[in-house]
C-alpha positions in Angstrom: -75.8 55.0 -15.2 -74.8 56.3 -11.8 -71.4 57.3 -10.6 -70.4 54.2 -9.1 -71.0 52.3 -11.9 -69.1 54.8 -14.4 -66.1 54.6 -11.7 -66.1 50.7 -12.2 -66.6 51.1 -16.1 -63.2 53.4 -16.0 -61.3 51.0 -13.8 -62.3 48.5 -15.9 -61.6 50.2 -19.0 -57.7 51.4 -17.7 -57.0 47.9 -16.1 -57.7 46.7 -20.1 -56.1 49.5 -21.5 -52.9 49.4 -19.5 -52.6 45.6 -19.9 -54.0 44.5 -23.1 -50.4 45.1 -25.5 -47.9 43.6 -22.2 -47.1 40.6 -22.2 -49.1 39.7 -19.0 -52.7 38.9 -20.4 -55.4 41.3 -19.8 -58.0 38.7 -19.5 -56.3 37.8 -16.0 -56.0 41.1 -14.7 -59.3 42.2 -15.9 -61.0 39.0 -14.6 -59.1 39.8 -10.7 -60.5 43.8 -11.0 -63.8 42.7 -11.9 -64.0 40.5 -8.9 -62.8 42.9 -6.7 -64.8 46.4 -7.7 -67.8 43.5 -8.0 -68.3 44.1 -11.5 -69.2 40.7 -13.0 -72.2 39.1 -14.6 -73.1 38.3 -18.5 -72.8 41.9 -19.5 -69.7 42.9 -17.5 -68.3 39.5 -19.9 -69.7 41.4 -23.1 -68.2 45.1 -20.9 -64.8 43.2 -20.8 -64.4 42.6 -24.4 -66.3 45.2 -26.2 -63.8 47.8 -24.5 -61.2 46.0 -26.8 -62.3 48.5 -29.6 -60.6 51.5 -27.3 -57.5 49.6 -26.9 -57.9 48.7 -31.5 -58.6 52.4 -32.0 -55.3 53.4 -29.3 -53.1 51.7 -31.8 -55.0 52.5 -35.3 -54.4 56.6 -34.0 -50.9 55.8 -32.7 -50.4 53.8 -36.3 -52.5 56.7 -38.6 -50.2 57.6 -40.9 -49.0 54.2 -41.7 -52.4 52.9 -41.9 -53.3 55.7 -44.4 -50.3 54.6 -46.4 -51.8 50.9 -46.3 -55.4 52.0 -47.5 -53.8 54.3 -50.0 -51.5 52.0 -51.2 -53.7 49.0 -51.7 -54.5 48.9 -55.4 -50.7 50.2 -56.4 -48.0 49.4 -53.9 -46.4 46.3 -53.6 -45.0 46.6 -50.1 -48.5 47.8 -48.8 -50.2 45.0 -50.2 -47.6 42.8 -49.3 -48.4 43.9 -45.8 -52.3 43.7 -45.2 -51.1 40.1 -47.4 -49.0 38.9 -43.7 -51.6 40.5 -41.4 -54.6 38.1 -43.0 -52.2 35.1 -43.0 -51.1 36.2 -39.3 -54.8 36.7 -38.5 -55.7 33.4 -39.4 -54.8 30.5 -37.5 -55.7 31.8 -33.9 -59.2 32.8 -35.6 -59.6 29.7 -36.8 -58.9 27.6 -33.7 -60.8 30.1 -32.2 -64.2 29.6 -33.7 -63.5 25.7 -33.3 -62.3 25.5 -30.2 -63.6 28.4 -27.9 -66.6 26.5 -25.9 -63.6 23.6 -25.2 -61.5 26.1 -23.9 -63.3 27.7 -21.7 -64.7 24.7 -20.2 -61.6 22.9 -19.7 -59.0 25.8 -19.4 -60.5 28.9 -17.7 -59.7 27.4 -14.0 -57.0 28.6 -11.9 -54.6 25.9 -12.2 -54.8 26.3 -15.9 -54.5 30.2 -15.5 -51.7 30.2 -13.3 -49.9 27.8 -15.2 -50.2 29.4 -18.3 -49.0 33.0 -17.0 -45.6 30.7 -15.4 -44.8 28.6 -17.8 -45.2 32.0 -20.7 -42.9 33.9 -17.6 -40.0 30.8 -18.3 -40.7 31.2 -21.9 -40.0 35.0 -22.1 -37.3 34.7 -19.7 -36.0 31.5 -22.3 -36.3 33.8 -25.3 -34.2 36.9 -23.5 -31.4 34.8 -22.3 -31.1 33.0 -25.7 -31.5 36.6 -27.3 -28.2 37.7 -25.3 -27.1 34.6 -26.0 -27.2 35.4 -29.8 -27.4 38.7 -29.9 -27.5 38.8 -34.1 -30.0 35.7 -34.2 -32.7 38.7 -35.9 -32.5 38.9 -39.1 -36.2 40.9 -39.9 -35.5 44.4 -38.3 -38.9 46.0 -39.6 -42.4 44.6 -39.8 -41.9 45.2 -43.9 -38.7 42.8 -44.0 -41.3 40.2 -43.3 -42.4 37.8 -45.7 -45.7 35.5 -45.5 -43.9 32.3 -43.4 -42.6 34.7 -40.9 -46.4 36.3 -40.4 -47.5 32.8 -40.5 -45.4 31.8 -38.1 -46.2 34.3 -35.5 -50.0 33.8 -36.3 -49.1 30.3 -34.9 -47.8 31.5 -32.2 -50.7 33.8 -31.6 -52.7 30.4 -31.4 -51.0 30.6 -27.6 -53.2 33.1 -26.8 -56.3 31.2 -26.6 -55.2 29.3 -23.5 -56.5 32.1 -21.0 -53.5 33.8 -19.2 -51.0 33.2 -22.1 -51.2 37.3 -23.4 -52.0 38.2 -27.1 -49.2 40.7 -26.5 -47.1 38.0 -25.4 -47.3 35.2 -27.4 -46.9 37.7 -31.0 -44.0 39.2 -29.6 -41.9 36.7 -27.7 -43.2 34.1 -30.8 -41.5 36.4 -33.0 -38.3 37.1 -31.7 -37.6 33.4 -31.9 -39.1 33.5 -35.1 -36.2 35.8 -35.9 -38.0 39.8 -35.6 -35.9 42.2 -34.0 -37.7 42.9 -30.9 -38.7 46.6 -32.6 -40.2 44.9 -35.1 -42.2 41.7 -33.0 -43.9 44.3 -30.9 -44.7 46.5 -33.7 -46.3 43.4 -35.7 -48.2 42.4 -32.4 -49.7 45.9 -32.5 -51.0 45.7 -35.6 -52.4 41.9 -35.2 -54.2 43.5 -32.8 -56.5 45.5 -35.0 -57.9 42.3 -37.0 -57.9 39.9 -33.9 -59.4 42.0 -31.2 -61.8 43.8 -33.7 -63.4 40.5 -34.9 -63.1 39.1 -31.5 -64.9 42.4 -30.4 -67.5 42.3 -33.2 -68.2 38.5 -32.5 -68.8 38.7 -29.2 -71.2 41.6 -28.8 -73.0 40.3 -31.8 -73.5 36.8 -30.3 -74.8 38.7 -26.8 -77.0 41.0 -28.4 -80.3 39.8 -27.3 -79.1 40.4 -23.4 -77.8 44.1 -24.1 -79.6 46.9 -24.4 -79.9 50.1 -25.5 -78.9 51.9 -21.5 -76.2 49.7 -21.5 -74.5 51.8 -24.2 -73.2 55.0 -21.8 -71.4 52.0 -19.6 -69.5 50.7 -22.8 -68.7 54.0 -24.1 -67.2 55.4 -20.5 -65.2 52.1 -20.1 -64.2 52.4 -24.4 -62.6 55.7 -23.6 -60.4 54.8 -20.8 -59.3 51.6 -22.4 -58.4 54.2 -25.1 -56.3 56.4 -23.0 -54.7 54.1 -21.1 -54.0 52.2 -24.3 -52.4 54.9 -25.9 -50.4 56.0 -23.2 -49.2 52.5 -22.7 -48.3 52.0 -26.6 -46.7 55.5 -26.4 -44.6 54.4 -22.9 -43.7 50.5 -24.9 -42.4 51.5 -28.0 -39.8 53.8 -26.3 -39.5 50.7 -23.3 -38.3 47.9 -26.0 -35.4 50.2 -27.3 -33.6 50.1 -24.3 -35.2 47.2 -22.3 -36.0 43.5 -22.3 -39.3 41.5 -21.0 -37.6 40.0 -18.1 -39.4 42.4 -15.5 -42.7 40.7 -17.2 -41.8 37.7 -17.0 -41.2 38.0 -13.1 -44.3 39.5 -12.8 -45.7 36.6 -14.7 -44.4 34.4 -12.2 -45.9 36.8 -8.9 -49.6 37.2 -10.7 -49.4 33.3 -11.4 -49.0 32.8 -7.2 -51.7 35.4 -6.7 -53.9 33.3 -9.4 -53.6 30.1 -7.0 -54.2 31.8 -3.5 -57.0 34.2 -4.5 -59.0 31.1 -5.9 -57.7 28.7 -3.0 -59.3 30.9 -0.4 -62.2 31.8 -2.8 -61.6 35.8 -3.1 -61.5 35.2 -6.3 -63.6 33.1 -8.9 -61.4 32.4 -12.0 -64.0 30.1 -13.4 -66.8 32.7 -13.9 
């Protein structure tokens, strides 16, 4: 692997990192960097992906000592199981719709209209959800991912279903979805987080599985280099986040939403960019 191909793994691998738990889709930004560092092609789509398991292992360090509560607590604790219980019926829905429905979507949806209309209408959304949060300013009544029961993890595993239009955000959909589900916004975000691990892993796992006969063995340095920056930056953005949310609101992501949405359409009306691919 030479240099300049490292250098575009690590852009890669922060631009995933650094976007992947906002609420502005890391699929768009990572599909506008790939076309302008020139890093596209089958195994750049695999690259793109794979990396996901830096971002999964940012939030599984961040998370350690509540995770090793989980695993310890599996066979005894009530709450614990009670837990991994709303992740799984959280994880579920989007996967399912996924496996259906993932050659539809990307043949009908992954265009730039679709794109930037997805990453506008989700900005009027989150800007929907603040306003009516102000509004109501004691609509939450969940203030920690373990006040949860299963309709309230099944209900943001609906919303989570969002996701699979491309520029909608993971991130987005989990967290906005539950604070009008009722989540404090503390504890939306930190449920997103920790959807993350199942969703992204399997996503990760399915995809390089499916696109193993087309990888190979020197293609491994390129996803570990771009693995560890989605790491850092991952981590670093989780860190910056969780201490955001307790004083802040998503409306600067929303009007960023609505700026990347404009950028969608004019890159791909003067071809710079090719948001089909």
């Amino acid at each position: 692997m030479d240099i300049i191909l490292a250098l575009k793994a690590i852009i890669m691998g922060l631009v995933e990192g650094f976007t992947e738990f906002l609420p502005i889709s890391s699929t768009g930004h990572l599909i506008l960097a790939g076309s302008l560092i020139n890093f596209t092609g089958e195994v750049a789509k695999v690259f793109e992906i794979a990396i996901q398991a830096g971002a999964i292992l940012a939030v599984m360090w961040e998370y350690r000592a509540r995770i090793a509560t989980v695993l310890g607590g599996l066979t005894s604790d009530a709450r614990q199981q009670k837990f991994v219980l709303n992740l799984i019926v959280a994880f579920l829905p989007a996967a399912a719709l996924g496996f259906l429905f993932s050659k539809a979507i990307k043949a009908h949806l992954f265009a730039p209209v679709p794109v930037a209309l997805a990453f506008i209408v989700g900005a009027f959304v989150i800007l929907w959800a603040e306003r009516r949060h102000k509004v109501l300013p004691g609509s939450h009544r969940i203030e920690t991912v373990d006040d949860m029961n299963m309709l309230d993890a099944f209900k943001v595993g609906c919303a989570q279903c969002f996701a699979l239009v491309p520029g909608t955000s993971r991130s987005g959909a989990t967290i906005i979805g539950g604070m009008l589900f009722g989540l404090s916004r503390k504890a939306a975000t930190e449920f997103s987080f920790f959807l993350a691990i199942p969703t992204l892993l399997a996503a990760t796992v399915y995809s390089v599985v499916k696109a193993r006969h087309e990888l190979h063995m020197s293609d491994l340095p390129l996803f570990l280099v771009g693995g560890v920056a989605a790491f850092i930056s991952a981590f670093l953005c989780v860190r910056w986040l969780l201490r955001f949310i307790s004083s802040h609101d998503f409306t600067g992501f929303a009007w960023y939403r609505i700026v990347f949405g404009i950028v969608i359409l004019v890159t791909a009306h003067f071809g710079w960019v090719n948001w089909v691919d």
